[in-house]
C-alpha positions as protocol buffer text, in pm:
chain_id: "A"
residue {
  index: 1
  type: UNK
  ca { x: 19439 y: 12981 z: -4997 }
}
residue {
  index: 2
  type: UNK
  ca { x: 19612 y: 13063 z: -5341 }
}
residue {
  index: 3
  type: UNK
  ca { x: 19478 y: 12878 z: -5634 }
}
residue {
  index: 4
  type: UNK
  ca { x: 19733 y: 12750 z: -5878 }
}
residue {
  index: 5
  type: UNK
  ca { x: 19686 y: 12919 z: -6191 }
}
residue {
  index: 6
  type: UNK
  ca { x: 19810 y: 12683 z: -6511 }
}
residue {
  index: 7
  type: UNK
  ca { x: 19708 y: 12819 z: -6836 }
}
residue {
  index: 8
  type: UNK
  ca { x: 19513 y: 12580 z: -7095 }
}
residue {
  index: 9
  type: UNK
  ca { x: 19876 y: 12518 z: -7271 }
}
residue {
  index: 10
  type: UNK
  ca { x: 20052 y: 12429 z: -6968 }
}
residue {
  index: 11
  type: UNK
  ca { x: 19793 y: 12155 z: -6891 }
}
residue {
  index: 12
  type: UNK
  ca { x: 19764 y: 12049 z: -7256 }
}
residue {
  index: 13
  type: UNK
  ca { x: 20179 y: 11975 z: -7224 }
}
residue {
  index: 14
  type: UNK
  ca { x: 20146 y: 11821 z: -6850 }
}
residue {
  index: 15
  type: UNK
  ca { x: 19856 y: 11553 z: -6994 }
}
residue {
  index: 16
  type: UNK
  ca { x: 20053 y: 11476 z: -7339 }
}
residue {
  index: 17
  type: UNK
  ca { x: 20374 y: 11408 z: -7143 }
}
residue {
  index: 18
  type: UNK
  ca { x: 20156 y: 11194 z: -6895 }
}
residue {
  index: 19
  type: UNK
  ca { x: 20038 y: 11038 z: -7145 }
}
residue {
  index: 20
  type: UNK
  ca { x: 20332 y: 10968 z: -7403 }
}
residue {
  index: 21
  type: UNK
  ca { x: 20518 y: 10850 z: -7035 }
}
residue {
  index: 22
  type: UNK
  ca { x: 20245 y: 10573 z: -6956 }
}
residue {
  index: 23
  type: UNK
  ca { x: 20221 y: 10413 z: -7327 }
}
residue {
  index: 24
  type: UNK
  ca { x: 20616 y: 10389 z: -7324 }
}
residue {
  index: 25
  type: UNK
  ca { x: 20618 y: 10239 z: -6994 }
}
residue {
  index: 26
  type: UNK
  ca { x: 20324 y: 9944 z: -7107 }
}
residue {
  index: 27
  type: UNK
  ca { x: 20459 y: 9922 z: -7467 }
}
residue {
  index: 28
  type: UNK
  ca { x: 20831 y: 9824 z: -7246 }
}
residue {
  index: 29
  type: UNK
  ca { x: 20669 y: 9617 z: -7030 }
}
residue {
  index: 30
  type: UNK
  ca { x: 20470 y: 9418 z: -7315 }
}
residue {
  index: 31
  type: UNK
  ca { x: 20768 y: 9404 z: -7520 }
}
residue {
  index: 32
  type: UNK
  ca { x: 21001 y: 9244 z: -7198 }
}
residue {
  index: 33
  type: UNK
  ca { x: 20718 y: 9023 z: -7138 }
}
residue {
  index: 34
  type: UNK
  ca { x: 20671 y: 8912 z: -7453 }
}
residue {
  index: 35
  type: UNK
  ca { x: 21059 y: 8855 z: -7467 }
}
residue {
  index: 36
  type: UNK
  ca { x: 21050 y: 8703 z: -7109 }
}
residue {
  index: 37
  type: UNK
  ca { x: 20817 y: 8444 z: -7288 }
}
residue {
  index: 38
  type: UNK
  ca { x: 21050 y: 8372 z: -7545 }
}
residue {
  index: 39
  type: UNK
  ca { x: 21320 y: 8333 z: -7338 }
}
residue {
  index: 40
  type: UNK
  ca { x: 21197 y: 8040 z: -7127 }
}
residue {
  index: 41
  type: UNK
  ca { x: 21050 y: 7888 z: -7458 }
}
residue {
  index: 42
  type: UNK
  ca { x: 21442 y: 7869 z: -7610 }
}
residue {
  index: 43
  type: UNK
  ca { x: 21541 y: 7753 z: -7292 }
}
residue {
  index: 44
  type: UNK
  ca { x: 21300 y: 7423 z: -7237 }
}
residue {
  index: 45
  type: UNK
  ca { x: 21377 y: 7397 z: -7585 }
}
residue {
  index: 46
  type: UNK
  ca { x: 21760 y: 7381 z: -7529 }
}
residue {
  index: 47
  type: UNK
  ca { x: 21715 y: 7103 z: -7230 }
}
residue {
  index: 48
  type: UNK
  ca { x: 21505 y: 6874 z: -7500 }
}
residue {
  index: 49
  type: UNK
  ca { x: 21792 y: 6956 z: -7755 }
}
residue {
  index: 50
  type: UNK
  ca { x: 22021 y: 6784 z: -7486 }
}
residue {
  index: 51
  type: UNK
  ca { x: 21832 y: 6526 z: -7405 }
}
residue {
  index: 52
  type: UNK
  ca { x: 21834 y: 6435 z: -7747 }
}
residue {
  index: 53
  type: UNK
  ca { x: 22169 y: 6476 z: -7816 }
}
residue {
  index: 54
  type: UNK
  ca { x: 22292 y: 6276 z: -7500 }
}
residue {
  index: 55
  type: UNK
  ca { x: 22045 y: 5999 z: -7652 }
}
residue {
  index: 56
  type: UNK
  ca { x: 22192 y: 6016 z: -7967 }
}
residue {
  index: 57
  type: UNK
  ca { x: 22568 y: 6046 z: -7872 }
}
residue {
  index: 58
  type: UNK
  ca { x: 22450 y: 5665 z: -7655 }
}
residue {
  index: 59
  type: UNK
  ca { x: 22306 y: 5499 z: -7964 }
}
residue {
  index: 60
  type: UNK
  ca { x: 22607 y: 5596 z: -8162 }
}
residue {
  index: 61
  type: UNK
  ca { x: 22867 y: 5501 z: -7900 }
}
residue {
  index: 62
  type: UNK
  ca { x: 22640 y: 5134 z: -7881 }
}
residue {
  index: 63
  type: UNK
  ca { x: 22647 y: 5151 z: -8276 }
}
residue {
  index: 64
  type: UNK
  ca { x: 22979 y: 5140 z: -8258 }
}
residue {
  index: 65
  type: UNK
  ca { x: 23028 y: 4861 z: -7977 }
}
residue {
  index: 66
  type: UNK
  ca { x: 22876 y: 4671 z: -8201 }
}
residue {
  index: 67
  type: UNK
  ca { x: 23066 y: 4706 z: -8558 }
}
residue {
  index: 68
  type: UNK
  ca { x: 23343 y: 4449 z: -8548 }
}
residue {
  index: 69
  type: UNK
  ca { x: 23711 y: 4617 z: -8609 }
}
């Protein structure tokens, strides 16, 4: 069998690219996570925001059943 000859350069670039190709890939990941997070916190906070508002927008429309004209 032939042995693969790679010089100490070579395998200096091969690990380097290895490893500047895995810290991009779990620095994206933590970052779309982290955003993925976010995202579903905004949104639970947009149905409370409605909730609220459709509570509001009934006391006003009763507020102003009950002012005489």
């Amino acid at each position: 069998m032939d042995k693969i000859k790679i010089d100490f350069k070579t395998l200096i670039l091969i690990i380097s690219t290895a490893c500047v190709v895995a810290g991009f890939y779990y620095t994206t990941k933590a970052r779309l996570d982290d955003a993925e997070r976010e995202i579903t916190f905004l949104w639970s906070s947009v149905g409370e925001l409605q909730k609220d508002s459709k509570r509001l927008n009934r006391q006003i429309r009763n507020l102003k059943k009950e002012q005489p004209k």
